[in-house]
N, C-alpha and C positions, 0 to 999 in steps of 0.2 A: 079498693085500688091497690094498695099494699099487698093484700094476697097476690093480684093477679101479676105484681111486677116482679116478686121473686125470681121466677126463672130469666126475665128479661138479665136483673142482676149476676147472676149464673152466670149466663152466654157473656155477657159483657166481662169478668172474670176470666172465662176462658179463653175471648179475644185479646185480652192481655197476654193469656198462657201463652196461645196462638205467636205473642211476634218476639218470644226467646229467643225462638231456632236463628234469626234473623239478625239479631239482635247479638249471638254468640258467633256468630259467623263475622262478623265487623271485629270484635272482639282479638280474634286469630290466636286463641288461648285453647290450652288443652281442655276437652269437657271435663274432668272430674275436678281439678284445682276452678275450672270458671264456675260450674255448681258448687261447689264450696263456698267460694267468694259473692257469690247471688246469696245462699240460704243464709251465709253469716250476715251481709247487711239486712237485708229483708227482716232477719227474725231479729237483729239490733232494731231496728224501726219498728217492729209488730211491740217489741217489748217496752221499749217507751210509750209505746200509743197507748197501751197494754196499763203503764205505769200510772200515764198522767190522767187517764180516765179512772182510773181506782183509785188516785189520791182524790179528786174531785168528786167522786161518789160515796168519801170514804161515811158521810153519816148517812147515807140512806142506798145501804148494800139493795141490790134487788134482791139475791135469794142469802137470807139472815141464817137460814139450816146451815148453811154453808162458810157463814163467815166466819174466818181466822182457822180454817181450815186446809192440811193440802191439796192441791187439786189431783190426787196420783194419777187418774184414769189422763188426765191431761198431760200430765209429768211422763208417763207410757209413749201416749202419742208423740212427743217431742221426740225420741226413741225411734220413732214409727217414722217418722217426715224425716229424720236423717237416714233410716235405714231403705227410704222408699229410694234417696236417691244414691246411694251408693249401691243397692240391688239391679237398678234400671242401668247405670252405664258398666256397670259388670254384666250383666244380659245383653247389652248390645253390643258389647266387646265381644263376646263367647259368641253369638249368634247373628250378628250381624243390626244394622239399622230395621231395616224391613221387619224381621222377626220379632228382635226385641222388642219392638215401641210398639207393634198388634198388640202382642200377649202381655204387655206389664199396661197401657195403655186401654184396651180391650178387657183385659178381665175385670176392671176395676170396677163400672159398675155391679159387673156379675157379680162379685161379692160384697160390693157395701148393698146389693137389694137380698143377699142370701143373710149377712148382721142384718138389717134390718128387720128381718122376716123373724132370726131368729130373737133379737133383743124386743121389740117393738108387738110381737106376736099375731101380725098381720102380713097375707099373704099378698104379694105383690098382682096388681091385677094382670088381664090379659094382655090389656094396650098396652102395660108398661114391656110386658116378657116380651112382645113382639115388634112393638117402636125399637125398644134397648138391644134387639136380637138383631135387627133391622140395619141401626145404626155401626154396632160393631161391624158388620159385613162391609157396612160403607167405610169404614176407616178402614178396615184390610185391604180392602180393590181400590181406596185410594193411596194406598202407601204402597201396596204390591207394584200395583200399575206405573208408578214413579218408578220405580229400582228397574235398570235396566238389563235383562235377562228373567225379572221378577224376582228372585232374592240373592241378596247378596249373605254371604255366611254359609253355615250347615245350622242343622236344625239338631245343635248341640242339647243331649237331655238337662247338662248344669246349666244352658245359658235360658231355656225355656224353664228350668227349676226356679230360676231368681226372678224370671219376669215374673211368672205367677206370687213369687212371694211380695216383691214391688207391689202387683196388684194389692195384692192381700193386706199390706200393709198401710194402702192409700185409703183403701175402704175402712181400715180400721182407723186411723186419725179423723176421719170422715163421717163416722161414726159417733165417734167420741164428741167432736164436734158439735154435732147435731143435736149428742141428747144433753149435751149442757145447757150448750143455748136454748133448747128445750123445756128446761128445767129453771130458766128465767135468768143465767148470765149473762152480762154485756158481751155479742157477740168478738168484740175488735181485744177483749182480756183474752177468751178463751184462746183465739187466735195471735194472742201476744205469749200466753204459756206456752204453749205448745212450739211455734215458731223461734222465740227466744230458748228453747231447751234446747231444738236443735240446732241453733245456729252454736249455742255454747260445744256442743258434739260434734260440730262440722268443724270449727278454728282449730283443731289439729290437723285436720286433714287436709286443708288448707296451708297451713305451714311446713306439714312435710312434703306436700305436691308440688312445694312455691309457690310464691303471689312478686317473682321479681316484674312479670309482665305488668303488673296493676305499675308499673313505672312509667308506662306508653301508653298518652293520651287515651289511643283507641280503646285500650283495654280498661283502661279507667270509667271512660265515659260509657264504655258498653257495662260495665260490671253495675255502675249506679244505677242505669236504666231497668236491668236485671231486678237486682235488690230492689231498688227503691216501685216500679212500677211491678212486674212482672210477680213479685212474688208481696211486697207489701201491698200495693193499693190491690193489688187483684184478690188477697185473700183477705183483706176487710170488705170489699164484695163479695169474695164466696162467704162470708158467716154472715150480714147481712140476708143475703139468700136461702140462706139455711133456716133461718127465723122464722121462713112462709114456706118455704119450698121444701119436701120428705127429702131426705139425704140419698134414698133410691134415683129420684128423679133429677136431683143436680149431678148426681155423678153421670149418669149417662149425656145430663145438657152439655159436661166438660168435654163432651167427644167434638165440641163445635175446637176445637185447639189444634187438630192436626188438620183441618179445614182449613182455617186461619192461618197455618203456617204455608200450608200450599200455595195460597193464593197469593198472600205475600213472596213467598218464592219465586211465583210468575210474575209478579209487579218487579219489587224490586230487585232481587235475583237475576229477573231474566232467564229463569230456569224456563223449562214446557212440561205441561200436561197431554201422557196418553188417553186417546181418548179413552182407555178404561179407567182411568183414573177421574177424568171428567163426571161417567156411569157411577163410581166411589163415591164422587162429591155430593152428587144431586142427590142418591141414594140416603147419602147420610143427613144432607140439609135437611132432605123430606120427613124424614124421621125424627130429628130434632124438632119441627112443626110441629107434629103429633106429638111428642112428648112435655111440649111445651105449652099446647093447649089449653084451655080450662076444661078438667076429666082427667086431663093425661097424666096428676101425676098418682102416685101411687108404693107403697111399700110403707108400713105407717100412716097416721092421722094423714088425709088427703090434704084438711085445710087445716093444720093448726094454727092456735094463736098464746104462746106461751104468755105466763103471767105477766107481764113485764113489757107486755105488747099495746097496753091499754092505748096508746095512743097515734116498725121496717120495713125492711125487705133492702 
């Protein structure tokens, strides 16, 4: 049953992802000082979670190779999750909403299932290239379909240069990720290193951008929500999921986030959906099905169960 909930975990993770946009919009703070302010709680919270589980496991480490060792490849990633989001709202400044969030949103499975292919040495199946192929199509015709004209911005080459590196660099923390927990670490550490490194790299960026707004209720309350759900409990269910689930096939389950934010848009918002963007949804829900499957996942061990599993997801 473990195996089979992994991806359940995933989707649920992303449905968290899913109600940021929402959530930043209550907010009424500029994106890059309000992502700041989210990664730096979030990764404060991942890092004590991070803390008080390693001092409680401190006499019986799961992987002992490793103990009193640094974790660099994690130490990277921290690197990686600040760089993801300072790449993605500079792409979508340069190129607009629409464009941006396809291409740094979109490419991201494409390359944590091309790392996995190449670290993992197994080639990703066919349902995955064409569920994951399937899926991205549906997030573009549901984000195109929303912007009114279909894109807002120019199809700037630096603002498309950064989303691809954003991508690149989600698959790579994602990566990293996976082959720790892999290799038998407590998934809630791995994502307390990584997360607390960046939060420690984002608390500048944050103080030079201002945090006078965190003065005003709204912004307070939305920034906690942020931090505290959005980006901590959601990514102690993505490492959970990672445990059972190949790191290929939660990154494409994470495309269930810009689904989630739409719909929540049409609840609460009170935005509308074209119906091509309705065509986007369906498309892409269908495709997360399939990939979500039992068979569907793929890139790496289909079902692993690292050492340490003897008794997640």
């Amino acid at each position: 049953m473990a195996l089979r909930s992994g991806p359940l975990v995933v989707v649920a993770a992303a449905v968290l992802w899913g109600t940021a946009g929402t959530a930043g919009a209550v907010a009424a703070a500029d994106p890059v000082p309000l992502a700041a302010a989210r990664l730096v709680l979030g990764g404060a919270v991942l890092a004590s979670v991070a803390a008080l589980m390693r001092s409680r496991r401190a006499n019986h480490q799961v992987t002992a190779r490793g103990k009193g060792r640094v974790p660099w490849g994690q130490v990277l990633a921290a690197g990686a999750v600040a760089g993801y989001q300072l790449c993605f709202f500079a792409a979508v400044q340069r190129t607009g909403v629409a464009i941006g969030t396809v291409v740094a949103i979109g490419s991201g499975p494409v390359f944590t299932g091309l790392l996995s292919w190449l670290i993992g040495r197994e080639p990703p199946s066919r349902r995955w290239i064409f569920a994951t192929a399937a899926a991205i199509a549906g997030c573009a015709v549901l984000v195109w379909g929303g912007v009114s004209g279909g894109v807002t911005g120019g199809a700037d080459p630096w603002g498309i240069a950064l989303a691809l590196l954003g991508g690149l660099l989600y698959a790579f923390y994602a990566v990293v990720a996976s082959q720790a927990i892999g290799r038998g670490t407590e998934s809630a550490i791995v994502m307390g290193v990584m997360f607390g490194g960046a939060a420690v790299i984002m608390l500048p960026v944050l103080l030079v951008t201002g945090a006078g707004w965190l003065a005003h209720p709204r912004g307070l309350l939305a920034t906690l929500y942020l931090g505290c759900a959005t980006t901590a409990l959601a990514y102690l269910l993505y490492g959970r999921g990672l445990r059972t689930t190949p790191v290929a096939t939660a990154a494409t389950l994470a495309l269930a986030e810009p689904a989630v934010a739409a719909l929540l848009g049409l609840v609460v918002l009170h935005e509308h959906l074209s119906p091509l963007s309705w065509g986007g949804l369906a498309l892409l829900g269908l495709s997360l099905a399939v990939v979500a499957l039992p068979g569907g996942a793929v890139s790496g061990p289909a079902e692993r169960v690292p050492a340490h599993l003897g008794s997640v997801p």
